[in-house]
C-alpha positions in Angstrom: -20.7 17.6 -15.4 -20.7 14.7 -17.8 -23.2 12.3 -16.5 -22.3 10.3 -19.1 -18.6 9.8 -17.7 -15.2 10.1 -19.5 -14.1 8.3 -22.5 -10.5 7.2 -22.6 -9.7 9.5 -25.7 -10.2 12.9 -24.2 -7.9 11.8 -20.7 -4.5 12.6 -20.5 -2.4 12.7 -17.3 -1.3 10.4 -14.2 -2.6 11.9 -11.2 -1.7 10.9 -7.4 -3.8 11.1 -4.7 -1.5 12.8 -1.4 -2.7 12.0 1.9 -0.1 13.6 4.3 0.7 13.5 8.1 1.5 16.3 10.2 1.9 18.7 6.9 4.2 16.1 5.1 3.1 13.6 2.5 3.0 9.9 4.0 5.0 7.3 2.4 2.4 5.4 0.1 1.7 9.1 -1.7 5.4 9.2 -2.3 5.8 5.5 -3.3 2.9 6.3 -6.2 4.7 9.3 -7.5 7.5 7.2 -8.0 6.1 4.2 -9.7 3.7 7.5 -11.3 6.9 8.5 -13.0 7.9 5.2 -14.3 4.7 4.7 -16.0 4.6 8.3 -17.4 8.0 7.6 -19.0 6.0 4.8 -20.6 2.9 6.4 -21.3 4.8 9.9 -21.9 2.5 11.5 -20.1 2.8 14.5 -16.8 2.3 13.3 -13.0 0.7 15.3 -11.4 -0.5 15.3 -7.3 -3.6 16.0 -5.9 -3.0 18.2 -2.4 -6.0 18.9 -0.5 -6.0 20.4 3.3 -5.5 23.1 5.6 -2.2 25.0 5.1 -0.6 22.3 2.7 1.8 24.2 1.0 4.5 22.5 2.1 2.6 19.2 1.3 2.3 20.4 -2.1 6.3 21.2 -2.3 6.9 17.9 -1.0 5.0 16.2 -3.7 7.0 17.9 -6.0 10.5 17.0 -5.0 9.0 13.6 -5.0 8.2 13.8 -8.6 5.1 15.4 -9.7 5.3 17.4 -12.2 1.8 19.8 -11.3 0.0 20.0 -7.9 -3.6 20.6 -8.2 -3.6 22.1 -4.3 -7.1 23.0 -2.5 -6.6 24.4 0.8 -9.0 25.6 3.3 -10.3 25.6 6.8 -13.3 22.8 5.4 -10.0 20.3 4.6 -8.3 20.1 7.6 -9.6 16.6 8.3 -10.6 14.4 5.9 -14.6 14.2 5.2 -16.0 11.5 2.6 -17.9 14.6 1.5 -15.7 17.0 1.0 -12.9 15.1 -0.2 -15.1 12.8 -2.8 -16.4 16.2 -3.9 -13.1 17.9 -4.9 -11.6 14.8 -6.5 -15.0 14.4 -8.4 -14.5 17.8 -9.9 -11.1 18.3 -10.8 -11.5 15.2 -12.6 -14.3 16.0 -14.4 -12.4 19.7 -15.3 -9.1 18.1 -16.5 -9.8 14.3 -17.1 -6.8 12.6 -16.0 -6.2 9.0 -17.9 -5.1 7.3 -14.2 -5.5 8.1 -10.7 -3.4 6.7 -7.7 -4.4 6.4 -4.4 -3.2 4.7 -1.8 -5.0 1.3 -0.6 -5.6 3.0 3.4 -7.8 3.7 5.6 -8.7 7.5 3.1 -8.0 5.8 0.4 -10.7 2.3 0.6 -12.9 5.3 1.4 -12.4 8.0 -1.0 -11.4 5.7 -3.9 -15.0 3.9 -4.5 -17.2 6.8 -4.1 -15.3 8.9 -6.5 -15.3 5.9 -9.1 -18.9 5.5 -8.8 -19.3 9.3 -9.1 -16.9 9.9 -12.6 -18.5 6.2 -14.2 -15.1 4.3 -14.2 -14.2 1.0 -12.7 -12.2 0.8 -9.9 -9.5 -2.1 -9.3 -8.7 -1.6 -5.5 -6.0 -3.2 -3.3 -3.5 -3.7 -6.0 -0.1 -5.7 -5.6 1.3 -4.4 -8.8 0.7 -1.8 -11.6 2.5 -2.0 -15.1 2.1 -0.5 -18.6 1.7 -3.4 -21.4 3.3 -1.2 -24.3 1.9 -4.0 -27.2 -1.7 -2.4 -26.4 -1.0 0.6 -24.5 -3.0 -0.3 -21.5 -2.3 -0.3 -18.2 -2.3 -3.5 -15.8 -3.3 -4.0 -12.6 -2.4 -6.8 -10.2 -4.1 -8.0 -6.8 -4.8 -11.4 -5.6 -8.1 -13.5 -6.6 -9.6 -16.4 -5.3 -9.0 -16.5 -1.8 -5.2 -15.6 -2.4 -4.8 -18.9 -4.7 -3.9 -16.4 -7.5 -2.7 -12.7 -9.2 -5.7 -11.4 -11.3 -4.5 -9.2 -13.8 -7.4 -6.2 -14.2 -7.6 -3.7 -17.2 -10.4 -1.0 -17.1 -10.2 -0.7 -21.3 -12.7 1.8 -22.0 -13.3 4.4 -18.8 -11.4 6.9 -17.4 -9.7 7.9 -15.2 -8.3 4.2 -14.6 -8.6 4.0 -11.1 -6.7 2.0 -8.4 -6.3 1.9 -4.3 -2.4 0.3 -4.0 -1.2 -1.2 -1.0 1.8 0.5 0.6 5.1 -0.4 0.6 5.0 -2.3 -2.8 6.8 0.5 -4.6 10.2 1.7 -3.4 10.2 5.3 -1.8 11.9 7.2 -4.7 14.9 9.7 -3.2 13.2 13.2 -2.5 15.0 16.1 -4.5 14.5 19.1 -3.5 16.2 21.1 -6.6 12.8 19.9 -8.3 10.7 21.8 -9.8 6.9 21.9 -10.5 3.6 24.1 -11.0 1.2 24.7 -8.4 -2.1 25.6 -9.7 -4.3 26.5 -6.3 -7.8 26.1 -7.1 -11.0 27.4 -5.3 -13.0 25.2 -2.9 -16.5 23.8 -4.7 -17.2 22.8 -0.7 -18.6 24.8 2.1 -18.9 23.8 5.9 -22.8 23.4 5.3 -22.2 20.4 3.2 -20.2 18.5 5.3 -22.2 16.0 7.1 -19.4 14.8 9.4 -17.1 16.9 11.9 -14.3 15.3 14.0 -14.8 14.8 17.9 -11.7 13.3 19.1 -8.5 12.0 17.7 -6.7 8.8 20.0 -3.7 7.8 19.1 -3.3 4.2 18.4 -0.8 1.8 19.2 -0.1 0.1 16.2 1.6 -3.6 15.7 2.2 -2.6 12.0 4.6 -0.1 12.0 7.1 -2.0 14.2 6.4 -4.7 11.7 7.3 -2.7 8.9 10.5 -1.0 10.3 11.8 -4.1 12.0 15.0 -5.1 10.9 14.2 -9.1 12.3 11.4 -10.7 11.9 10.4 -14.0 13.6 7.1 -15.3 11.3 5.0 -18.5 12.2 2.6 -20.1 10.0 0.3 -23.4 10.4 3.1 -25.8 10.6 3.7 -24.2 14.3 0.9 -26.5 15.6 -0.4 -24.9 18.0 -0.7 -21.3 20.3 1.7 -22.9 22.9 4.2 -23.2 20.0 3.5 -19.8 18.3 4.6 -18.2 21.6 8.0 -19.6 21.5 8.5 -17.2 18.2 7.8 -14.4 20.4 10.7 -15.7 22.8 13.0 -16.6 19.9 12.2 -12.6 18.4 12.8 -10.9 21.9 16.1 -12.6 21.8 17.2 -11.7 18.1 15.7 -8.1 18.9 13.1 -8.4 16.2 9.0 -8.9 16.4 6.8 -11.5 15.4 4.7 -11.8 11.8 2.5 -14.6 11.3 1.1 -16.1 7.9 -2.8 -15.7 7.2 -3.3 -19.1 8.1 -1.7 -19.0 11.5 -3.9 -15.7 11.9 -7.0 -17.8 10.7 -6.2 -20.6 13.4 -6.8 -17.7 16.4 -2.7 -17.5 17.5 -2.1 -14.1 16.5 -2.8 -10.8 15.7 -4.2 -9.8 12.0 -2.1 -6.5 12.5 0.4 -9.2 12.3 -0.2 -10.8 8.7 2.4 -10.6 6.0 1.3 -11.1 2.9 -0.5 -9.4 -0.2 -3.6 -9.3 1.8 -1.4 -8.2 5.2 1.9 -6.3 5.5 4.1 -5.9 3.2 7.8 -5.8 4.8 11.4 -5.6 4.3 13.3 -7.4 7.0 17.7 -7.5 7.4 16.6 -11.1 8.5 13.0 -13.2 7.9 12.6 -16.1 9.9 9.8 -17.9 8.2 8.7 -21.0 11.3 6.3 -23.7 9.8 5.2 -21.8 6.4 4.6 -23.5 3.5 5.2 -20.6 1.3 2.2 -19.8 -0.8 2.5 -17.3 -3.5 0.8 -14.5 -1.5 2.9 -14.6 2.1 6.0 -14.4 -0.7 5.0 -11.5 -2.5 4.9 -10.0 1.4 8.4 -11.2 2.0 10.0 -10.3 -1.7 11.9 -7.5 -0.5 13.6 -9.4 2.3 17.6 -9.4 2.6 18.2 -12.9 4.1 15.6 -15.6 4.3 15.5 -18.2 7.0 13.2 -21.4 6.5 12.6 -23.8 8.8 9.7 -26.4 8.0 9.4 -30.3 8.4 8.7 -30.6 5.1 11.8 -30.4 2.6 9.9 -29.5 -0.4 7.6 -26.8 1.0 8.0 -23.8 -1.4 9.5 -21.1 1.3 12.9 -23.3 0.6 13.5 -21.6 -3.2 13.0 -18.3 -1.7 15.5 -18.8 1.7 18.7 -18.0 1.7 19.2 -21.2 4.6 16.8 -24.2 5.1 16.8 -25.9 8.3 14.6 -29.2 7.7 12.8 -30.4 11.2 10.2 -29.9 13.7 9.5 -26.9 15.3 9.1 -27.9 18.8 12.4 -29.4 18.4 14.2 -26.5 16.6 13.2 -22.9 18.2 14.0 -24.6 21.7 17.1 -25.2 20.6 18.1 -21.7 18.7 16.5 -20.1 22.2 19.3 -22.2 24.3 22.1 -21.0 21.9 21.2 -17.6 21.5 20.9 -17.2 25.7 
């Protein structure tokens, strides 16, 4: 292997990292070979998706009728759950063996892991949690957003000289592009550099975890509650007010700060990322980072004491007032 790294004039390529579920890609891999195939429109360069398991054909199929154009697929016994080892170990030679110019992967649980360890191993930077990708044609180099400073701000991040350009991307940010199945793609299967012996973890036990983020994601109402709730006592009143719209409960990072709810709960850049029929947004101001959270929103309810908070030029409707006022009094109409 080059210790030396790779330079950004002997890459070519946008490659997607594919975790999958279940033998089926999960949603963030699919939302990256869409916004993959924007940028290789740009860039006019191939997609292609990295599939690594245990009987992942399918996987592999999948990736293709989402829009790669090439599936580099290793598949084996050793990949049936993810290691650090063995995964960071593939990814670390394939890239080394065909050099891609950018590689995706999804800003999860896999992905924090496998992202940095692979960046440190190939010599590139790594811009990780990212709110935005997008190609700046002027000097054909690609941009990266996430927030900075606490939130405050979007940091735009270029990695100008190595590559691959590497980046962990938060899911839902991208739309799901339609799955076609009529699609068609190479799938190059390629042996397994890894044996059991090197593998330094196994897998006990899986538990199944409830989880307050999906039902925030898929919720078609959502009753949010930031600072301007004033207290715990208050915030629960959202809960009330969501049980009788038949929605859940979000909060703002601040109102997650103050100790009145869950951080499964945050919306944001730094929290979930959802898209809501109807967003009630209770006592938040409206900082630049809950919005980007809420920007895919159909109709946008604000109600704050303050009449020139910010989350008023996003809603849809505005109700000016106090909180322990108004959610008593939606609660009484809606029973």
């Amino acid at each position: 292997m080059d210790i030396d790294g790779i330079n950004k004039n002997c890459s070519s390529g946008i490659w997607v990292f594919i975790e999958q579920t279940d033998n089926k890609p999960k949603d963030v891999s699919c939302e990256l070979l869409g916004q993959a195939r924007v940028l290789a429109a740009q860039m006019k360069l191939a997609v292609t998706a990295v599939v690594i398991g245990h009987g992942v054909n399918q996987v592999a199929r999948e990736a293709i009728a989402f829009g790669a154009d090439k599936i580099f697929l290793v598949d084996g016994p050793e990949y049936e759950h993810y290691s650090t080892d063995a995964f960071s170990t593939v990814c670390t030679k394939l890239i080394y063996t065909y050099k891609p110019a950018v590689f995706l992967l999804g800003s999860t649980e896999i992905g924090r892991d496998l992202a940095p360890r692979v960046a440190c191993r190939v010599k590139t930077g790594l811009i990780a949690d990212c709110t935005g990708i997008y190609f700046a044609a002027d000097d054909k180099q690609l941009i990266w957003t996430r927030p900075a400073y606490g939130e405050a701000a979007i940091a735009e991040v270029v990695c100008p000289e190595r590559r691959p350009q590497m980046g962990t991307v938060r899911p839902q940010v991208f739309e799901l592009p339609v799955r076609d199945a009529y699609r068609s793609g190479e799938i190059i299967q390629v042996d397994s550099p890894v044996s059991f012996n090197e593998i330094r973890t196994s897998l006990v036990k899986t538990l199944e975890k409830q989880s307050k983020n999906n039902s925030l994601k898929e919720a078609d109402i959502v009753v949010a509650g930031g600072r301007g709730v004033g207290n715990v006592k208050q915030f629960l009143l959202l809960e009330t007010l969501a049980k009788k719209l038949g929605g859940v409960v979000g909060a703002s990072r601040a109102a997650v700060d103050e100790g009145w709810s869950d951080p499964a709960c945050q919306i944001g850049q730094t929290g979930q990322i959802i898209k809501p029929k109807l967003y009630i947004a209770c006592g938040i101001s409206g900082a630049v980072h809950h919005l980007a959270g809420i920007a895919a929103a159909r109709t946008v309810v604000a109600i704050n004491k303050d009449p020139k908070a910010p989350i008023f030029k996003r809603a849809h409707y505005g109700i000016v007032g106090e909180i322990e006022q108004i959610i008593p009094a939606l609660i009484e109409q809606l029973s």
